[in-house]
N, C-alpha and C positions, 0 to 999 in steps of 0.2 A: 770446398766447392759447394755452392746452393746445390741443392735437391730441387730440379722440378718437378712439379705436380704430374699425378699421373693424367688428370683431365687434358695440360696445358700438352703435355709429347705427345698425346692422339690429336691434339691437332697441329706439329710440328707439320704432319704434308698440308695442309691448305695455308702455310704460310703464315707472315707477321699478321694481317689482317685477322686471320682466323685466330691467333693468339690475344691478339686486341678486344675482337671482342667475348671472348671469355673471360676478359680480364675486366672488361665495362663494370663499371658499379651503377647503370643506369637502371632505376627498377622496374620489375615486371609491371605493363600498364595493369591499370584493374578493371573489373565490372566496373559499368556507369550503377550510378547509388542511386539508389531509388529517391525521386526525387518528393514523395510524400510530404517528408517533415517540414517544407514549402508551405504546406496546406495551411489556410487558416484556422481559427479550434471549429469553425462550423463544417467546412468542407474535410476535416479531420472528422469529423462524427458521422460524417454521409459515408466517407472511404470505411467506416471501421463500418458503417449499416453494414455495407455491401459485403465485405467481407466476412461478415459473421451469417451470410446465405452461402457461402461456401460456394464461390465460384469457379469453376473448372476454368483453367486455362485456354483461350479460344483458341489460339491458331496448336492446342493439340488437336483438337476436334475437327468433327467433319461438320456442313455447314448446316446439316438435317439439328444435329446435338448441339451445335454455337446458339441456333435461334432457341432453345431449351432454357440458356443460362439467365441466372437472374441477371440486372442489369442496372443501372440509375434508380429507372424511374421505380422499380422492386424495391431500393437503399431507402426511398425517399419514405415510403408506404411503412416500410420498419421503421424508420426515426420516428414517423409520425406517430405510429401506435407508442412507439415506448415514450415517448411526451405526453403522451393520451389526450392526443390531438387528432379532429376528424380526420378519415383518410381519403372521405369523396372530392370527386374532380369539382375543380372552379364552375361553378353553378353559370350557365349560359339559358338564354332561353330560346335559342335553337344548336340542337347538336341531331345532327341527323345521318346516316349512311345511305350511302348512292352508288352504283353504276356508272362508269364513264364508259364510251369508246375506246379501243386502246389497240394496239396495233396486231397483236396479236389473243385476242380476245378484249372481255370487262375488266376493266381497273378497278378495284377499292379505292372509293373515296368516302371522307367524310367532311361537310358543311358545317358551319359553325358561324352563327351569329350572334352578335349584343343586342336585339332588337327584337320582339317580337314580330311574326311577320302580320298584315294588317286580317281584321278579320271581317267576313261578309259581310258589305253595307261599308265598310267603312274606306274612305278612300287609299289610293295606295300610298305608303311612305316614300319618302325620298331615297333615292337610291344610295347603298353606301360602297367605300372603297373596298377592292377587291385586293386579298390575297392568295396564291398559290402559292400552295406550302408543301413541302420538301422533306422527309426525314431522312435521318441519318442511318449510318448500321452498313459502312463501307461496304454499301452497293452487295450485300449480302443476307445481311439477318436486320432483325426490327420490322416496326409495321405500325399502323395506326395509333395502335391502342399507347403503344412504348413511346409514344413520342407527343401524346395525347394533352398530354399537360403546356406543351410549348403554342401549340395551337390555339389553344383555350386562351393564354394569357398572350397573346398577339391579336386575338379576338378582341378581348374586352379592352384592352391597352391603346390599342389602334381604332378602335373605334371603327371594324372593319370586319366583313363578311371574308371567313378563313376556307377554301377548299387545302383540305390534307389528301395528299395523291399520295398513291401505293405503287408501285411499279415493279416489274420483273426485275428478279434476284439470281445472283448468282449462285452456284457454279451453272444452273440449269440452263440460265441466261447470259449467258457472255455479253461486254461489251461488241455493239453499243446499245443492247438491250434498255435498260435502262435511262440511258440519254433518250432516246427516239421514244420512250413512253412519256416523258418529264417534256419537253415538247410538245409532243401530241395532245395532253390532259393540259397544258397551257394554250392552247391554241382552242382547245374545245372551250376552255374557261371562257374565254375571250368572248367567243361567240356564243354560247351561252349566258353571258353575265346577267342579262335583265331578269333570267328566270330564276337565278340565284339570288334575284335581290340585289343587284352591283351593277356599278356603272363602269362600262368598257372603257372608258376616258382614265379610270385609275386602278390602276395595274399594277401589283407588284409580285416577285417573284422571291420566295425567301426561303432556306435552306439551311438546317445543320450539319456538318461535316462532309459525309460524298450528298449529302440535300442541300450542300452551300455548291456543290463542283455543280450541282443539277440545275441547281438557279443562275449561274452566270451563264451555261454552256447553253442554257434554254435562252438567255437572251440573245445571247451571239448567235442563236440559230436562226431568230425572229427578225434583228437584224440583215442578217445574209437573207431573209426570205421574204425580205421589207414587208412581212408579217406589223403587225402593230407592237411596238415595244411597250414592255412594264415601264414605269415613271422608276421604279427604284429597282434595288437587287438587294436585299439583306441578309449577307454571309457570314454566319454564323458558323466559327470555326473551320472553314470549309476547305475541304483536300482541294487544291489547286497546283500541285505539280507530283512529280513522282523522283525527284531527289530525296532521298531517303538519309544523306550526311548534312542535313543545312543542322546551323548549331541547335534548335529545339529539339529534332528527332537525335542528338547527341546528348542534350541536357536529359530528358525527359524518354532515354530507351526505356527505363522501367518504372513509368509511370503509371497510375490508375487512375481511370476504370481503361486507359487507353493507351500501349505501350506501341515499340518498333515494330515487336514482333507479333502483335497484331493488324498491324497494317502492310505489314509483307505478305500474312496469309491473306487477306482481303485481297491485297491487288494478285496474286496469284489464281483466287479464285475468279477475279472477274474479267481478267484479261489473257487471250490467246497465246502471248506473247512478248519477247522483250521489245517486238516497233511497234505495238500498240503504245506502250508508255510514251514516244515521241508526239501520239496524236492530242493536235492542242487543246479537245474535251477533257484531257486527261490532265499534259503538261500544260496550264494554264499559262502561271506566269512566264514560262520559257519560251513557248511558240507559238499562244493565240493571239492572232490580231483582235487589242482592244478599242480599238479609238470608235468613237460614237457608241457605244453605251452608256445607261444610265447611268444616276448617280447609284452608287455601291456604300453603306452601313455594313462594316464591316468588325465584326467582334471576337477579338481573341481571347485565350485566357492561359494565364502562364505557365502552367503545369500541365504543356501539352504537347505531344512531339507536332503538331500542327500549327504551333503556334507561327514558328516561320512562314508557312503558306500564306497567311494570312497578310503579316506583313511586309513580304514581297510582293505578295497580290497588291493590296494596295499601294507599295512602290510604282509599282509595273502600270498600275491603273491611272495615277497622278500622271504618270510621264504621259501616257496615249491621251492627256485632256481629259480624264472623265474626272468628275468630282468625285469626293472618297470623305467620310468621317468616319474613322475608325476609334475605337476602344478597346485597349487591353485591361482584364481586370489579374490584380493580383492577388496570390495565394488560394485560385481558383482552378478545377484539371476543367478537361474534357468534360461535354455532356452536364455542365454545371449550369446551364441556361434554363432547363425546365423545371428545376426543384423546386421545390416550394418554398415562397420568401419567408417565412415562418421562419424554418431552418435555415437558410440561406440565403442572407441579406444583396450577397452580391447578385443572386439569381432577378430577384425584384429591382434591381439597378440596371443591369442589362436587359432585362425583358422593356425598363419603363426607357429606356435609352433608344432602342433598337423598334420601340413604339414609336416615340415623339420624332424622331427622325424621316419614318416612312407617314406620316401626319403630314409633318414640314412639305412632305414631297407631293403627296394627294392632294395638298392645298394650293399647287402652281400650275401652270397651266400645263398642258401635255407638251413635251418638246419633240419639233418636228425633228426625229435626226435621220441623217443620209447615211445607209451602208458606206463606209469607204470601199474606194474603189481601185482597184490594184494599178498598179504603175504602168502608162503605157508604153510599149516599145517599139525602139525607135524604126522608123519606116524605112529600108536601103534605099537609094538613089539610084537612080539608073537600073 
């Protein structure tokens, strides 16, 4: 007579089933692997920068210590020295800090042009195209300075007068903190442009990661407030939903500089709740009506749990009629747009892409578009 095991008679009470699967030879699933060794040897030398500043894991921290951590544009600044290569920003010849209006006090911003502005006596230049600009740092940590290098080279790229807006952070600021300042500092752009040097006729609105969720949900707002719209939306990696299982955020849980489980603790820090995540500032491509927006420039990059957002966004955007050139680049993460092309061939591919594209757009005429308008219902009779 066999001998059964002693594992297999404790679970004689729950039955054949329960015998079955003890019996399964299916194997334990494992961690997702880090998806690093993806990287190209340049974007491998920026990951190992950043690493070797001994980064504290962010969603252990609170979001006082997250904004502390070294970060990118820190990786970038170390590569640079150990090449022994300058480490100063892209030389512009206006870079300046301002004051905005903001809804609950002054914004930080900062101006940024390729142009000299004209000087006493001499007549004034012709006005150039206006960007508002967006950073990243899920709606929590980063700031001007951290995102300094992307601005700079959208400036001289674009051939284009850059405001960099700052806006209330979470956990302080709950949504929709954040949205309602990314508006508000687009809207003052608007109507201030002449004095920035920009002509309000060309408008563009561009953003990395929750600075890409800022520049669409800033046009959909402009839109619904037949406000004057940006000519374009250049979304740069940008959180457009809150599905957390699309295949990137499965490829790429333990990726860097930008994993899952840093974007679990972002959206916890900056949302009330689980029905905030339903609202369509958040879940883009799931629940905002897009149709009549601009054209969208939109830039992924593989090694990134966001990379889906992006191209679902632009699925989602094609269908509603809006025009969409997107670009994915490979063997590139997160946060890989501002580096310096030096190190980073693909940073200078994308930044010259995501230039020529909003050029393309500044150089057509403004298009008139109409909010769509919700379905009417039907009248009773009698």
């Amino acid at each position: 007579m066999t001998m059964m095991s002693r594992r297999a008679s404790l679970l004689l009470p729950m039955g054949l089933a329960g015998l079955v699967a003890a019996c399964a030879t299916e194997p334990m699933p494992l961690p997702p692997a880090d998806p690093t060794g993806k990287a190209d040897p340049q974007m491998r030398a920026l990951l190992e920068s950043l690493q070797a500043l001994n980064p504290k894991p962010i969603e252990t921290l609170s979001a006082e210590e997250a904004r502390r951590q070294p970060g990118m544009a820190d990786a970038v600044k170390h590569r640079l020295r150990a090449q022994g290569l300058p480490v100063a920003p892209r030389p512009l010849p206006v870079v300046r800090d301002l004051e905005i209006p903001g809804n609950a006090g002054p914004l930080m911003a900062r101006l940024y042009s390729p142009v000299e502005p004209p000087r006493a006596g001499q007549p004034p230049r012709a006005l150039l195209p206006l960007i508002v600009y967006y950073h990243g740092g899920g709606f929590v940590i980063a700031d001007l300075d951290t995102y300094d290098a992307s601005a700079r080279a959208l400036a001289a790229e674009a051939q284009a007068v850059v405001l960099s807006v700052h806006y209330r952070q979470a956990p302080e600021n709950k949504f929709p903190s954040a949205h309602d300042d990314a508006y508000t500092s687009y809207i003052w752009a608007v109507q201030n442009a002449a004095q920035l040097g920009a002509d309000l006729s060309r408008v563009a609105v561009v953003g990395e990661s929750a600075g890409g969720n800022l520049a669409i949900t800033t046009a959909m707002s402009a839109r619904e407030a037949r406000a004057p719209l940006p000519v374009a939306m250049g979304l740069i990696y940008p959180v457009a939903g809150t599905d957390m299982t699309t295949p990137s955020y499965r490829e790429n849980a333990m990726a860097k500089p930008l994993n899952a489980a840093m974007m679990r603790w972002f959206v916890e820090k900056y949302t009330s709740g689980p029905a905030e995540l339903q609202d369509p500032r958040l879940n883009v491509y799931g629940r905002a009506e897009l149709r009549g927006l601009p054209k969208a420039v939109i830039v992924t990059a593989e090694i990134d749990p966001l990379r889906s957002d992006g191209m679902m966004l632009a699925d989602k955007l094609r269908a509603a009629g809006v025009q969409v050139v997107a670009q994915d680049y490979p063997g590139v993460t997160h946060e890989f747009f501002g580096a310096d092309p030096q190190l980073l061939a693909r940073a200078g591919e994308a930044q010259r892409f995501m230039a020529g594209e909003l050029r393309s757009a500044f150089a057509l005429p403004a298009p008139t578009i109409v909010p769509p308008q919700p379905p009417r219902r039907p009248v009773p009779r009698g």
